[in-house]
C-alpha positions, 0 to 999 in steps of 0.5 A, spaced: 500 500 500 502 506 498 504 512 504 497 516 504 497 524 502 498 529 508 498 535 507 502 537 513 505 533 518 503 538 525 497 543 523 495 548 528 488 549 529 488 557 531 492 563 530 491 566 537 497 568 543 497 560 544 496 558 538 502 562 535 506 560 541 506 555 540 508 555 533 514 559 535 517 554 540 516 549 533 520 554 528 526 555 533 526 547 533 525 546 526 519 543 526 514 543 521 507 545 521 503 549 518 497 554 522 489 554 520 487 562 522 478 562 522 479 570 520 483 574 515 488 575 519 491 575 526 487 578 532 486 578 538 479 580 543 480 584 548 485 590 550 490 588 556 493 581 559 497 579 565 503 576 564 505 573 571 512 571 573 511 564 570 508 566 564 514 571 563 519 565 564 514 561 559 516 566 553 523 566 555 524 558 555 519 558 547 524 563 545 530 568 548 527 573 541 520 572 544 522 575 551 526 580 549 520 583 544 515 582 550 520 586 554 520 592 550 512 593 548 511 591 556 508 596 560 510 596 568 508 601 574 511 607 573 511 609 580 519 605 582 516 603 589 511 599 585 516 596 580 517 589 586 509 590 585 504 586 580 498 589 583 496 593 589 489 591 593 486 597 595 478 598 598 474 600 592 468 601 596 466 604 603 469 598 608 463 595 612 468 592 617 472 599 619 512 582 579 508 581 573 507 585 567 501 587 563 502 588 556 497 590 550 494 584 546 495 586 540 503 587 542 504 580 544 501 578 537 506 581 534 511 580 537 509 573 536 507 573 529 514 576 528 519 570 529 514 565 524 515 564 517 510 568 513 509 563 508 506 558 514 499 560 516 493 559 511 487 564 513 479 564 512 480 558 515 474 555 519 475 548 521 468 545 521 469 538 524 475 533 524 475 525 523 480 520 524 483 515 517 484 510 521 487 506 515 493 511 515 493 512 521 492 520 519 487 526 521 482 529 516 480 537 517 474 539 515 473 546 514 467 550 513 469 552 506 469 545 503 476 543 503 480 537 507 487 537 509 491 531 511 494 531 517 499 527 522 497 531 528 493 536 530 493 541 535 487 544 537 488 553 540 482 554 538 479 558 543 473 556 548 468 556 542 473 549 540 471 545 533 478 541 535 475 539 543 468 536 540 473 530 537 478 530 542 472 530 547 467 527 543 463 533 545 462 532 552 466 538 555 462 544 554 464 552 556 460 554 563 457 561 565 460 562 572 454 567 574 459 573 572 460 578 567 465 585 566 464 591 563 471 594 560 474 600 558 480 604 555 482 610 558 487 616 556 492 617 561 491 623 562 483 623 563 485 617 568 490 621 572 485 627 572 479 623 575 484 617 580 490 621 581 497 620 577 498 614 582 493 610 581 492 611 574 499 609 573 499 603 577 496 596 577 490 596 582 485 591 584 479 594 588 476 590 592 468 591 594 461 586 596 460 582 590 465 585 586 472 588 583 474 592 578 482 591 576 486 597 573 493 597 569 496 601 564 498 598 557 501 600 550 507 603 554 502 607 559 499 611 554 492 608 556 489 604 562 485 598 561 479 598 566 475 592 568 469 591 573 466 584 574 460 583 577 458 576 581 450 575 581 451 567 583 445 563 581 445 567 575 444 565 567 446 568 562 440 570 556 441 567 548 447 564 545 451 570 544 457 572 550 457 580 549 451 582 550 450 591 550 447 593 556 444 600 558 449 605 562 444 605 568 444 599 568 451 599 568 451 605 574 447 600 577 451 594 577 457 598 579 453 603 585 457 605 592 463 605 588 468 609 590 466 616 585 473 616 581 471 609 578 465 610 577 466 618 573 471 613 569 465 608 566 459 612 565 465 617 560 469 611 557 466 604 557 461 601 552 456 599 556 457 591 553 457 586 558 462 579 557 459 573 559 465 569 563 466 562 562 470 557 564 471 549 563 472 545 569 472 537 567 475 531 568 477 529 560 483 528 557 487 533 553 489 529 547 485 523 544 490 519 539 494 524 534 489 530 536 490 535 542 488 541 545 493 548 548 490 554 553 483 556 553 480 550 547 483 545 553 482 549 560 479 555 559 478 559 566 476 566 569 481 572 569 480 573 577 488 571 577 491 574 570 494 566 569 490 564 563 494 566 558 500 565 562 498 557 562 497 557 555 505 559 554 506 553 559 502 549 554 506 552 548 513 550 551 512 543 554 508 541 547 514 544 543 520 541 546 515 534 546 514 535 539 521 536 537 525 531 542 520 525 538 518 526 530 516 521 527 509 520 527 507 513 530 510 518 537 505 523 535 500 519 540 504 518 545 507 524 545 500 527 547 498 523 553 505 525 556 503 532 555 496 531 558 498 527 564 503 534 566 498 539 563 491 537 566 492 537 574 495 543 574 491 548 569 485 544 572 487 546 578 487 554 576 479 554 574 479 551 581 484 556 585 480 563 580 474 561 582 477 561 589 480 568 588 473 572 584 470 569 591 476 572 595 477 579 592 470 579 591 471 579 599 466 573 598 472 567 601 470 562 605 473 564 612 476 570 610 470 575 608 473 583 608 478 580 614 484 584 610 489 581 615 487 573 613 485 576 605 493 578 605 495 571 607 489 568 602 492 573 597 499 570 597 497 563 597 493 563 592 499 565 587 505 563 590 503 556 587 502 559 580 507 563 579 514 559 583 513 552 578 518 548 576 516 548 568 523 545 567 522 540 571 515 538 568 519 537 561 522 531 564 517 529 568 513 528 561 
């Protein structure tokens, strides 16, 4: 019998932050692959992301180059007593009881899209469905304009609206509204330095209130400040399909009554006064099935009350990258997924855990701690160390 036709050996499902890191780590190894981008060219929603200790260490081990663009677009605290400071938690709303880095989105994507070939990437690309040839032991993509492509492995990071996980999971994983949702904003430094004062406005802030916090920090080399409030209603459902959903700014004032006046001027001027619904996926399912496996929010995506979403993404990037490099041939392919999801799964599945945890604990909601701010410190500092001193290396081996 003859060899089948594969189109291509690795094929990314998905252009985003994961899903190029992960083509960086490929490119700096020589390996192969190709991406499959649903849009007509790279983007990302949203404006700011959190990189955290660990995630910063992630790009480094992906590519030396990837760091060192990451740290000429990155935006720190301007004031120097908050260089060793990550986020600063302060009260947001009256007291009932009397180092990471931020960076824009679309500057990460860049300077991810900088250190891959330009001939790699197909776009216009909306995978439809996947089957397995078990003949040939390849995968058949199926996209949404008719086209097949054959593959000998196949990386989901395709987000948390996953085609990819419909085959590794067959369909039993599905995103879950965590009763709460955010309004953003984006505001010029000089209007937020007016309304908060130079500190605040120059600063990462976490505001902590009842039910409720509303995160600051500034982004595109502290030209502007990303403001985001998220709003807990347990119990609560989220109406239709869609995960944006425009509301009214009374409504929103509402949502956001009793906070501290300078926040509040900053939403009714700035924001659009649209609603993100958030979603996370805790389950208990493998992240590969045969020569298919997924990365970052396609696998475990979670809320962004600890701003280590995206870094578990690098995570997943530099681990499937070495594995992907250290053992070619095709007949490891399955293998070498089982051995990333064995290392990969307990610990971004503990993160859903541990951000539920903390949206309940900054929302001062935590079991036992409350607004007690001498027992939140030290729930503070638990609920992070874990996260941000990891031995990614030594999870490498481990794999």
């Amino acid at each position: 019998m003859s060899d089948p036709q594969v189109d291509v050996p690795i094929a990314i499902i998905g252009g985003g932050i994961g899903g190029l890191a992960l083509a960086v780590s490929l490119t700096r190894r020589n390996v192969p692959f190709r991406i499959y981008e649903a849009v007509s060219k790279f983007s990302e929603i949203g404006a700011g992301i959190a990189c955290s200790t660990n995630a910063v260490r992630a790009l480094g081990l992906i590519s030396p180059e990837l760091l060192r663009g990451f740290n000429e677009c990155v935006t720190q605290n301007a004031f120097e007593s908050y260089r060793n400071t990550w986020f600063a938690f302060r009260y947001g709303q009256d007291p009932r009881n009397k180092s990471g880095k931020n960076i824009h989105r679309a500057r990460l994507l860049e300077e991810l899209v900088k250190l891959i070939p330009p001939d790699v990437t197909e776009f216009n690309k909306c995978l439809s469905s996947i089957s397995e040839d078990s003949t040939n032991n390849t995968i058949l993509l199926h996209f949404s304009d008719g086209t097949t492509i054959c593959a000998q492995a196949v990386i989901g990071a395709d987000g948390i609206k996953s085609k990819t996980r419909d085959f590794v999971c067959q369909k039993t994983v599905h995103p879950n509204y965590c009763s709460e949702y955010a309004y953003r904003a984006l505001i010029p430094r000089d209007a937020a330095i007016a309304i908060l004062g130079e500190e605040l406005a120059t600063n990462g802030q976490i505001y902590c209130g009842y039910g409720t916090y509303i995160v600051s920090y500034p982004i595109e080399n502290g030209a502007l400040v990303n403001i985001v409030g998220v709003i807990q209603k347990q119990g609560s459902t989220w109406p239709g399909t869609g995960w944006l959903q425009q509301s009214t700014k009374e409504a929103m004032l509402k949502d956001l009554e009793g906070w501290h006046p300078g926040l509040m001027e900053l939403f009714d001027k700035y924001s659009k006064c649209e609603q993100w619904a958030l979603h996370d996926m805790l389950h208990p399912y493998p992240y590969a099935r045969g020569q298919a496996c997924l990365l970052g929010d396609s696998a475990h995506a979670t809320t962004p009350h600890q701003g280590a979403g995206g870094g578990m993404a690098m995570e997943d990037a530099f681990i499937l990258g070495n594995l992907l490099s250290d053992f070619r041939d095709p007949k490891d392919y399955e293998a070498v997924f089982k051995a990333y999801d064995e290392v990969r799964r307990p610990r971004t599945q503990s993160l859903i855990v541990s951000g539920h945890e903390a949206g309940g604990l900054i929302s001062f909601m935590g079991k036992g701690v409350g607004d007690d701010m001498d027992k939140f410190e030290d729930a503070v500092r638990e609920g992070y160390f874990w996260i941000w001193h990891f031995d990614l290396e030594g999870d490498l081996e481990r794999a």
